[in-house]
N, C-alpha and C positions, 0 to 999 in steps of 0.2 A: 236188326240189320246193322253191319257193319260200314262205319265211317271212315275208316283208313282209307287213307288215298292208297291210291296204288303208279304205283310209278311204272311207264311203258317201256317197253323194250330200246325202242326210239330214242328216250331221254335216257335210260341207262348208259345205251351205247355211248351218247351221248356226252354225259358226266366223264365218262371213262379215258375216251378220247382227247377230251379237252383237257385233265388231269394229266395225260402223259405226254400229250402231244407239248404244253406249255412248259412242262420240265426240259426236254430237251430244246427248243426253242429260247425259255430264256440262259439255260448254259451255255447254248449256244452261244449268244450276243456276250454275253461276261467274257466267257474267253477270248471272241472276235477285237477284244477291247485290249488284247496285247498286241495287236497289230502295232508293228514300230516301237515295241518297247518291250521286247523278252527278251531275258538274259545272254541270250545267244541265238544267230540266225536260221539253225535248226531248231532252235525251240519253237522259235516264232512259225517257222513251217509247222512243225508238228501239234501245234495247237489248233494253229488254222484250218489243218484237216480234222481235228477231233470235230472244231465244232462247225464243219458243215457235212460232217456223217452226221450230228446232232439236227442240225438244220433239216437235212434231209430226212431224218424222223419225224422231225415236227409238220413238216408240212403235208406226206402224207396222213397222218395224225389227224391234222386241221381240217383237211380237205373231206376227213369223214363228217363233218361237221358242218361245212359251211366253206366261204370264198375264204382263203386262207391268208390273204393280203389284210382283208377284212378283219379278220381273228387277230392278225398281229398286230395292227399297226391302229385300228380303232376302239378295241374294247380298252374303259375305263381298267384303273389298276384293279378296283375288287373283283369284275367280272374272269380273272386272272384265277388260275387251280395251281399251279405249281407249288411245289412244296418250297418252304423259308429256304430249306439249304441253299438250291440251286442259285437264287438270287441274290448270295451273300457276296460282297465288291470283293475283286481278287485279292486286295491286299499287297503283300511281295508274292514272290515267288511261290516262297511256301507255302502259304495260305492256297494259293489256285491248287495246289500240288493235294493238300489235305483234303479239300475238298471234292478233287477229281479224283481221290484214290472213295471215299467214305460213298460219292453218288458212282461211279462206276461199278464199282463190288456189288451194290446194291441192285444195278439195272441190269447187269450180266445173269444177276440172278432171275431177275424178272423176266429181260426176254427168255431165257431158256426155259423158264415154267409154260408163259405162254404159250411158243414155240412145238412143245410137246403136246398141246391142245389141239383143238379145231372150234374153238373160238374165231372172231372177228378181228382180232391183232393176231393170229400165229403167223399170217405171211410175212408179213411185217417182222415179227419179233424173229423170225427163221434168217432171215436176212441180215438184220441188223446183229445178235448177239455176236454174227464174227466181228463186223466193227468194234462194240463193248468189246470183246475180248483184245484188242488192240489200245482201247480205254487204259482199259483195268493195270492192263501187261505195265503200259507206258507210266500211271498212276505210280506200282508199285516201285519200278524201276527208279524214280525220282527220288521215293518215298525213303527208301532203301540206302542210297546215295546219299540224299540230304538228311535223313535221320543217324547216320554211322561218317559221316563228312568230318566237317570241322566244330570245334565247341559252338560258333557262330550258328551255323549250318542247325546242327542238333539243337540248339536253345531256338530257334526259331520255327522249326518244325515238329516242336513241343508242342510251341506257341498256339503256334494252328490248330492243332490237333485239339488241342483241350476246347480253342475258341470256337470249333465246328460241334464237336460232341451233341450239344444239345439241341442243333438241328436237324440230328438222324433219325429221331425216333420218329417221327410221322410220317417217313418210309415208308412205315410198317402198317401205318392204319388203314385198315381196309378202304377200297374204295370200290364202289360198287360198280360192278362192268367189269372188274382185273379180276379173272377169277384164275388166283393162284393160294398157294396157299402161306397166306403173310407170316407166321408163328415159324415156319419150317425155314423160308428165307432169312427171316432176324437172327435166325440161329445160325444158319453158316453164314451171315454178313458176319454177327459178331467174331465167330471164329476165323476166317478169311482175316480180318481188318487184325486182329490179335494178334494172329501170324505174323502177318507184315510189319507190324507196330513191332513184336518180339526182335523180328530178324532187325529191323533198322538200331535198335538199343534205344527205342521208346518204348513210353511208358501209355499204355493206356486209358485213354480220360478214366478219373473217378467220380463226374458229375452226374445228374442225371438225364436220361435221354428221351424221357418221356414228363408229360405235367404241364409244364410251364405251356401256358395260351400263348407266348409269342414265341412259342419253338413247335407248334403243331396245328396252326388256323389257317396254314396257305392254302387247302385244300377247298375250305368254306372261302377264301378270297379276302380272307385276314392277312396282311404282308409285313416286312421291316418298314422301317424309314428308306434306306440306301434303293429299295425298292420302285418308291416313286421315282426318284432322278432318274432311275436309269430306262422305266418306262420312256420316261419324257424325254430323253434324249432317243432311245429307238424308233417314237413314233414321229419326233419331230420333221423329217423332210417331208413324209409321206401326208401329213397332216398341215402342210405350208406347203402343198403345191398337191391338193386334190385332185383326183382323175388324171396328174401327168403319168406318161405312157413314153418310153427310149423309142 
């Protein structure tokens, strides 16, 4: 007689949701964190909307799950799925820009696998990949600008790029419930992301993007350091002033 647990559809759905729904949620909050301090006052708009089309993933996301107030604002940091990249601190400019171009390309690709299904995310992912696709567009366009700008510009959007690299790779690791096909999306990530790298006159990281346990444990609820702080600041009003209601 066999011992293997068996995992229920329930908890798969489950895992899955909170997995994807937490990515967009905390990129959300990173970005929301240029409020009064982007380069310029369209930037500042234009980030704002990414990430409450982000936002607004997550919470239908969470709400498969459970009270989504609940999800955000009280689970401890391990109980957290998101992957390292998403909750890496903006940095400058460029760093947000590196990063929004590396998880965009990726989730453009996700929703439109989904999207193409009749899984339990395709309404969801049907809706959202035009958002991503306004992502990605905006991602590149910076990437492009500030990669081919000034030597300042270009040495700084190296910078990035090299220091995100080894975040990407647990993109790709399966997660159980995303039933797309991870091997087929790494490959046009990686091509996509080459392109742009090409066209901007970057250089492609040469590190690696898979191995290293603190570039691939977000999913199991292994995080950064920069990670807690920024927990602890999102959950703090909602957690110093319980049950309050506008």
């Amino acid at each position: 007689m066999s011992t293997t647990p068996v995992t229920s559809g329930a908890a798969v759905i489950t895992g899955a949701a909170l997995a994807l729904g937490d990515d967009a949620l905390v990129l959300s909050h990173r970005l929301g964190e240029w409020a009064g301090s982007a380069p310029v006052l369209e930037e500042e708009v234009a980030l704002a909307n990414i990430a409450l089309d982000l936002l607004g993933q997550a919470r239908i996301l969470l709400s498969l799950v459970g009270d989504e107030d609940e999800l955000a604002y009280l689970r401890e940091e391990r109980s957290f799925r998101n992957a390292q990249l998403v909750e890496q601190p903006n940095g400058d400019f460029a760093h947000t820009i590196a990063r929004q171009l590396y998880f965009s390309t990726y989730q453009r690709l996700l929703y439109g696998q989904l999207a193409s299904g009749d899984g339990p995310f395709a309404g969801l992912a049907a809706k959202a990949v035009k958002e991503v696709a306004y992502h990605q567009d905006h991602a590149e366009h910076w990437a492009l600008r500030l990669g081919d700008g000034t030597d300042e510009s270009h040495r700084r959007m190296q910078r990035a790029c090299d220091a995100l690299w080894r975040y990407t790779g647990e993109l790709f690791q399966p997660v159980e419930g995303v039933d797309v096909d991870h091997a087929a999306m790494e490959s046009a990530w990686l091509a996509s992301v080459t392109d742009v790298l090409g066209r901007a006159t970057l250089t492609v990281p040469e590190g690696p993007r898979t191995g290293a346990w603190a570039a691939g444990a977000g999913r199991q609820g292994l995080h950064t350091e920069p990670f807690g702080r920024m927990i602890a600041e999102m959950q703090h009003l909602h957690r110093s002033h319980p049950g309050a209601t506008w």
